[in-house]
N, CA, C and O atoms as CSV, one atom per row, in Angstrom:
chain,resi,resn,atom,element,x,y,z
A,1,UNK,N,N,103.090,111.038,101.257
A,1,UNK,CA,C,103.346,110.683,99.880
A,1,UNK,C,C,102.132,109.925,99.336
A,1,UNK,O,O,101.686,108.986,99.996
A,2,UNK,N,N,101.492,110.324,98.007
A,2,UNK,CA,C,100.585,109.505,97.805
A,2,UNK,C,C,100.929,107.992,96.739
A,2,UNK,O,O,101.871,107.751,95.984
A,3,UNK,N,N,99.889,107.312,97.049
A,3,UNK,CA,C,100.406,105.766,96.381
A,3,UNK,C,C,98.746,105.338,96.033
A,3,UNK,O,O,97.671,105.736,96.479
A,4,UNK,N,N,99.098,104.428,95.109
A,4,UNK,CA,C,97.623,103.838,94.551
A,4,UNK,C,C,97.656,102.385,94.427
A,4,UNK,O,O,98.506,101.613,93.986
A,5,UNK,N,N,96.626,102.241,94.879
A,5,UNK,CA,C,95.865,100.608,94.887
A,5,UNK,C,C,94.676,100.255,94.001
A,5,UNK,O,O,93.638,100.916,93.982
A,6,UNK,N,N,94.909,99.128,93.244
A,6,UNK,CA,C,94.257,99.136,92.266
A,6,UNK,C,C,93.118,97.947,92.845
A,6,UNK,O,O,93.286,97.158,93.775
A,7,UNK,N,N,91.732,98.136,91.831
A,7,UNK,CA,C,91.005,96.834,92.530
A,7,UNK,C,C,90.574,96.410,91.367
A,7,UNK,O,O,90.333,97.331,90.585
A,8,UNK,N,N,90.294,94.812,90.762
A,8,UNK,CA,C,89.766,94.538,90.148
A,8,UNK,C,C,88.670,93.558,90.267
A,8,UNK,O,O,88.638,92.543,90.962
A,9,UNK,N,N,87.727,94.061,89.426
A,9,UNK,CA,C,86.463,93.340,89.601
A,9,UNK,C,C,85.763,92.871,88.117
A,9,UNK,O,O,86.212,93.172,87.011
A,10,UNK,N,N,84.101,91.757,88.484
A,10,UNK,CA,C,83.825,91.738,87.448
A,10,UNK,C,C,82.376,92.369,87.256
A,10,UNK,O,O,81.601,91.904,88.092
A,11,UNK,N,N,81.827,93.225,86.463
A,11,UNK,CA,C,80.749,93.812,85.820
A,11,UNK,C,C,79.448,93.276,86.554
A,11,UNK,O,O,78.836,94.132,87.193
A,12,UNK,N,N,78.870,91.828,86.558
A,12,UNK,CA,C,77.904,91.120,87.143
A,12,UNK,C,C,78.268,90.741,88.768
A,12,UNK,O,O,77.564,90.019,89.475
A,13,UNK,N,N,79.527,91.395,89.185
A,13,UNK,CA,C,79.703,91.030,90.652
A,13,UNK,C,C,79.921,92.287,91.401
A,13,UNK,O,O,80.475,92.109,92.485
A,14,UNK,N,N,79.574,93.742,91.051
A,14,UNK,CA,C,79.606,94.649,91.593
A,14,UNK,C,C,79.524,94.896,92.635
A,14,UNK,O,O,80.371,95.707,93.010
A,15,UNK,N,N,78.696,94.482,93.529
A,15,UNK,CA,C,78.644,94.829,94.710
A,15,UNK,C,C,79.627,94.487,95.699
A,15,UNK,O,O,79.867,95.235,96.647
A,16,UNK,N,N,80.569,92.697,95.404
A,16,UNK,CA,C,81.566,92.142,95.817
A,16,UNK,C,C,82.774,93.301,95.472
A,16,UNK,O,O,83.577,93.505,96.382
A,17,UNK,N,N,82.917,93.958,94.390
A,17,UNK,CA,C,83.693,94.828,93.915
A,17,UNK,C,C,83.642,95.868,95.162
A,17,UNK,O,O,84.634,95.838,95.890
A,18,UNK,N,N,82.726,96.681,95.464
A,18,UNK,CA,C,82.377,97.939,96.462
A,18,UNK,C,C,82.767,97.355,97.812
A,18,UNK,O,O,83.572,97.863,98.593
A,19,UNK,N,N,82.264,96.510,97.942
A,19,UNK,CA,C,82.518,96.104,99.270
A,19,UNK,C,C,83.894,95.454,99.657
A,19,UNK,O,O,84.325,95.606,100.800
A,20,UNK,N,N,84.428,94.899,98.936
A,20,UNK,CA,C,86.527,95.407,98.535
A,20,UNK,C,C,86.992,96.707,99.144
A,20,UNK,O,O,87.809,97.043,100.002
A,21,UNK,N,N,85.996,97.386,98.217
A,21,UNK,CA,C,87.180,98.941,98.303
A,21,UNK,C,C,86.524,99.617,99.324
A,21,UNK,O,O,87.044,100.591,99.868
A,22,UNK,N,N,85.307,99.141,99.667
A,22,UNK,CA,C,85.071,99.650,100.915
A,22,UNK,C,C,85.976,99.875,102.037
A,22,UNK,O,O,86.554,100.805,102.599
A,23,UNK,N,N,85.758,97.792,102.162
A,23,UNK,CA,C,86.283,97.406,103.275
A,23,UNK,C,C,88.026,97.699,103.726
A,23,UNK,O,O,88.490,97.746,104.866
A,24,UNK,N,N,88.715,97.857,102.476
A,24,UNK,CA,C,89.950,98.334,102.546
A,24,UNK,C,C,90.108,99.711,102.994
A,24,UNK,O,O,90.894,99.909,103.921
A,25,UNK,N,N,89.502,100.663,102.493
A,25,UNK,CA,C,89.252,101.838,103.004
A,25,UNK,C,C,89.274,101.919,104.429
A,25,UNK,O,O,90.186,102.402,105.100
A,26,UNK,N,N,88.264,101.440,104.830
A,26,UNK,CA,C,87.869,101.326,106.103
A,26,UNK,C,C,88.714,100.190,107.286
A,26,UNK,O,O,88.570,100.122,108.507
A,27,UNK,N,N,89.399,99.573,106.582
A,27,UNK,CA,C,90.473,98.692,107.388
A,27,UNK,C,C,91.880,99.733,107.346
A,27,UNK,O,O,92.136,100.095,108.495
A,28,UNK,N,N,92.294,99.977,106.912
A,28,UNK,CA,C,93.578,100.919,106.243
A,28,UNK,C,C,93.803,102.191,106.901
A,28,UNK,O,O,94.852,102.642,107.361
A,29,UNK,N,N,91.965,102.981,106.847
A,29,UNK,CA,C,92.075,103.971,107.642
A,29,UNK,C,C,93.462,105.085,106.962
A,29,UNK,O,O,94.336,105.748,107.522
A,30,UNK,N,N,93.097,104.855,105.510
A,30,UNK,CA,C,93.629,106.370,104.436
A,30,UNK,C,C,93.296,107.145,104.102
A,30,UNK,O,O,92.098,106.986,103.869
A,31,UNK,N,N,93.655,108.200,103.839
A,31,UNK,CA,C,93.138,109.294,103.355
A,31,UNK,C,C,92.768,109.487,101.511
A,31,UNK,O,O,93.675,109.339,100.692
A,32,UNK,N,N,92.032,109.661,101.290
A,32,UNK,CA,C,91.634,109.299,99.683
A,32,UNK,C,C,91.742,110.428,99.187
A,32,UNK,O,O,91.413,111.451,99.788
A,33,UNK,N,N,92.373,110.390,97.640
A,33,UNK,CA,C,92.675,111.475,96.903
A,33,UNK,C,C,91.908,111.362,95.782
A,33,UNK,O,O,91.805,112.395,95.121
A,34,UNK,N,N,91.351,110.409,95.394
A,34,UNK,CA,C,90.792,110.242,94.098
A,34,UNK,C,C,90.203,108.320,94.243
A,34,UNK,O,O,90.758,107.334,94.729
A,35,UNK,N,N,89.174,108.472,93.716
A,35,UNK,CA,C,89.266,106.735,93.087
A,35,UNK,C,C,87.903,106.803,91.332
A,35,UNK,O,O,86.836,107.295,90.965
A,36,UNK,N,N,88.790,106.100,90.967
A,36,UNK,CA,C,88.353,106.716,89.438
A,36,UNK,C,C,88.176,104.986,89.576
A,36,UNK,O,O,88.501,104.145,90.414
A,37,UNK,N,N,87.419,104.979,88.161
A,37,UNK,CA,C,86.693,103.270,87.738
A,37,UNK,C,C,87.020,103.608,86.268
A,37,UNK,O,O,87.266,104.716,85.793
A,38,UNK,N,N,86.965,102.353,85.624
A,38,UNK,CA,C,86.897,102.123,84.199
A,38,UNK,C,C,86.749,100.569,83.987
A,38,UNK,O,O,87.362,99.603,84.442
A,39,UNK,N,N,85.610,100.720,83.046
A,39,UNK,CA,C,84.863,99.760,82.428
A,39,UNK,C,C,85.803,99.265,81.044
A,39,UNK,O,O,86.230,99.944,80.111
A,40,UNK,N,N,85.929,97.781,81.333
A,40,UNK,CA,C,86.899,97.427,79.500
A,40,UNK,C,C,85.746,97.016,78.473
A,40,UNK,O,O,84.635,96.738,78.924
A,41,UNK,N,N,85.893,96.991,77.651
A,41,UNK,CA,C,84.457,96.600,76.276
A,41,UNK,C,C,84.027,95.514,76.060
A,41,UNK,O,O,84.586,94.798,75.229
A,42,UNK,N,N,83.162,95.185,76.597
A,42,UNK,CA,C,82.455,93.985,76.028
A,42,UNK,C,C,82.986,92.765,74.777
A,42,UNK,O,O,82.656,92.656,73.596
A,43,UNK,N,N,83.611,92.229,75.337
A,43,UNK,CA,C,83.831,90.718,74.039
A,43,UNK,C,C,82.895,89.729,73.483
A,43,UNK,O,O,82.014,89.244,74.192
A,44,UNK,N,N,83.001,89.500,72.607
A,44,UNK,CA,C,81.816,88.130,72.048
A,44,UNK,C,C,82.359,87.138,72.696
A,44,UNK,O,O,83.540,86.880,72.928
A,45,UNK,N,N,80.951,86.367,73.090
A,45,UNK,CA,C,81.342,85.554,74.189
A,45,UNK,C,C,81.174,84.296,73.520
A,45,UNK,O,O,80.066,84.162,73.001
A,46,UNK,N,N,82.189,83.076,73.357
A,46,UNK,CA,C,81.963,81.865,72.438
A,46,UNK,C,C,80.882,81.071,73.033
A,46,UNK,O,O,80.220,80.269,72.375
A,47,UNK,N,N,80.669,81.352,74.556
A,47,UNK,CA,C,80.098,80.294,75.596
A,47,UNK,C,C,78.329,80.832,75.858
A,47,UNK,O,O,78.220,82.044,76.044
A,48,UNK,N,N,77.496,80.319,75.870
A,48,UNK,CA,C,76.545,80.944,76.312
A,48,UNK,C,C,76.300,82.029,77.089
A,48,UNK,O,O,76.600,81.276,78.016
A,49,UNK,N,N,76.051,83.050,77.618
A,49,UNK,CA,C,75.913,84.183,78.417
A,49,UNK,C,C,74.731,84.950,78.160
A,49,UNK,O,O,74.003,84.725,77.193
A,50,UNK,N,N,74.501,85.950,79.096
A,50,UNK,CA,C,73.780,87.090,78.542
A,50,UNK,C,C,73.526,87.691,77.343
A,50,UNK,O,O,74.303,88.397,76.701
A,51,UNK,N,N,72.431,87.389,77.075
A,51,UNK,CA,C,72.030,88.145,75.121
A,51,UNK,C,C,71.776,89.383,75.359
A,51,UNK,O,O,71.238,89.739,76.407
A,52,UNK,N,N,72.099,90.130,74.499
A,52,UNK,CA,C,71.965,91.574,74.455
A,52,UNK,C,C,71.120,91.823,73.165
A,52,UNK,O,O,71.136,91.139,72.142
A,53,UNK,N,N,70.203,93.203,73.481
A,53,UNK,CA,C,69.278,93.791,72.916
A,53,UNK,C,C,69.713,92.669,71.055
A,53,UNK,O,O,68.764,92.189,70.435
A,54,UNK,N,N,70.757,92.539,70.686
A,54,UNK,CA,C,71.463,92.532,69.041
A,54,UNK,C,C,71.140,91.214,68.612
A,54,UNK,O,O,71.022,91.006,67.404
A,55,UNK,N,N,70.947,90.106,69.608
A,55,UNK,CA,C,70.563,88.718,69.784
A,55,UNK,C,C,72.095,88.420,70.042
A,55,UNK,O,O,72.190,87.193,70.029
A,56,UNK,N,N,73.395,89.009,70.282
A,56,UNK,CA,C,74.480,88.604,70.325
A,56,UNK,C,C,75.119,88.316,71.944
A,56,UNK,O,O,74.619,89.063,72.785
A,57,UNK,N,N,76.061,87.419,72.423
A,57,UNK,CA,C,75.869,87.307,73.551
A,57,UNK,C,C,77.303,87.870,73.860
A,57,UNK,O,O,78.111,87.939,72.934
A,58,UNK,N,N,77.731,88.371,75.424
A,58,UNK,CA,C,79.003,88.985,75.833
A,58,UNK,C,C,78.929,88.468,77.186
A,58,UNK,O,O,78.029,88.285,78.005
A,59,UNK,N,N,80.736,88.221,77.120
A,59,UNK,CA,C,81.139,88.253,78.575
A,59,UNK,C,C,81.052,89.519,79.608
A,59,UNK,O,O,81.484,90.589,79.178
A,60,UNK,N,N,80.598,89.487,80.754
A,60,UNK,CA,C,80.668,90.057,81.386
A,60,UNK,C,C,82.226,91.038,81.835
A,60,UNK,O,O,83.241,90.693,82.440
A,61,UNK,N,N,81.782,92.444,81.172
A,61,UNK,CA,C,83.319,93.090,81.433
A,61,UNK,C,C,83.795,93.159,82.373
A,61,UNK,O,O,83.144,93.002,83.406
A,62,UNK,N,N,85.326,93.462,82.386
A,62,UNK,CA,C,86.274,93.790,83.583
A,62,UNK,C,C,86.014,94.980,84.070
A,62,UNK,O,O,85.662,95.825,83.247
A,63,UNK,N,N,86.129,95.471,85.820
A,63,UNK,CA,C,86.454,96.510,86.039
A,63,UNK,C,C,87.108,97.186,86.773
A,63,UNK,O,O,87.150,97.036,87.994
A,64,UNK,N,N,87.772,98.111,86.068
A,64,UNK,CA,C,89.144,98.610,87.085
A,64,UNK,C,C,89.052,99.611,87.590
A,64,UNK,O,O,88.752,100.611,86.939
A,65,UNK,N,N,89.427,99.669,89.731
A,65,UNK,CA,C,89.335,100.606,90.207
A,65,UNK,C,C,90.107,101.079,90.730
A,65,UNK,O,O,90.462,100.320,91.631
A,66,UNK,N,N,90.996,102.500,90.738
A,66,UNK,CA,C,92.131,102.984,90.762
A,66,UNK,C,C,91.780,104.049,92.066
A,66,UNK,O,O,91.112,105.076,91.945
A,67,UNK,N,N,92.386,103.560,93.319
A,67,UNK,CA,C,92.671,104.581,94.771
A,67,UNK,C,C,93.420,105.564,94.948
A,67,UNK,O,O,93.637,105.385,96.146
A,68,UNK,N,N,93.902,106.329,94.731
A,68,UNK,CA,C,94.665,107.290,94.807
A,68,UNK,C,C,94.690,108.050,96.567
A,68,UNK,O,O,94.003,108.940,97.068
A,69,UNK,N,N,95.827,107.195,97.117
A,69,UNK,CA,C,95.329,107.563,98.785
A,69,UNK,C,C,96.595,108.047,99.143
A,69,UNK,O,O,97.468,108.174,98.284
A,70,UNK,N,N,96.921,108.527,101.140
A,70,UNK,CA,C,98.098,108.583,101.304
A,70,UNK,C,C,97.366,107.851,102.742
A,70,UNK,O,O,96.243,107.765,103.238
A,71,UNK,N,N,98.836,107.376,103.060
A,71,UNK,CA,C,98.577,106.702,104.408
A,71,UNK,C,C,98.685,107.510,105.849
A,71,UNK,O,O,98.817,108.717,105.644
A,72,UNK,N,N,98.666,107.219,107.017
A,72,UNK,CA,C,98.633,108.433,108.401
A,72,UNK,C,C,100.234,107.413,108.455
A,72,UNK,O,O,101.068,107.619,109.337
């Protein structure tokens, strides 16, 4: 039966993100049907952050990663 596990991460911490869904993968020992990502949109950020090309600054987006596995 397949089932999904979701991972969430943040935009400037990517690699902590991969190495999540790695390591679950690889601890779990599932069979993968799919894993799809999606990026949420950029917000104005009230707090100092990263300036972008506009002189305007944004929080670093959310990102969501969706497993689509079955287990042995």
């Amino acid at each position: 039966m397949q089932q999904i596990k979701l991972f969430i991460g943040i935009e400037d911490q990517l690699d902590t993100l991969e190495n999540e869904v790695n390591s679950w993968i690889r601890d779990n020992k599932v069979k993968i049907h799919s894993i799809q990502g999606n990026i949420a949109p950029q917000t104005l950020a009230k707090e100092a952050t990263t300036m972008s090309g506009t002189g305007r600054s944004f929080r670093a987006s959310d990102i969501l990663v969706l497993v689509v596995y079955e287990a042995d």
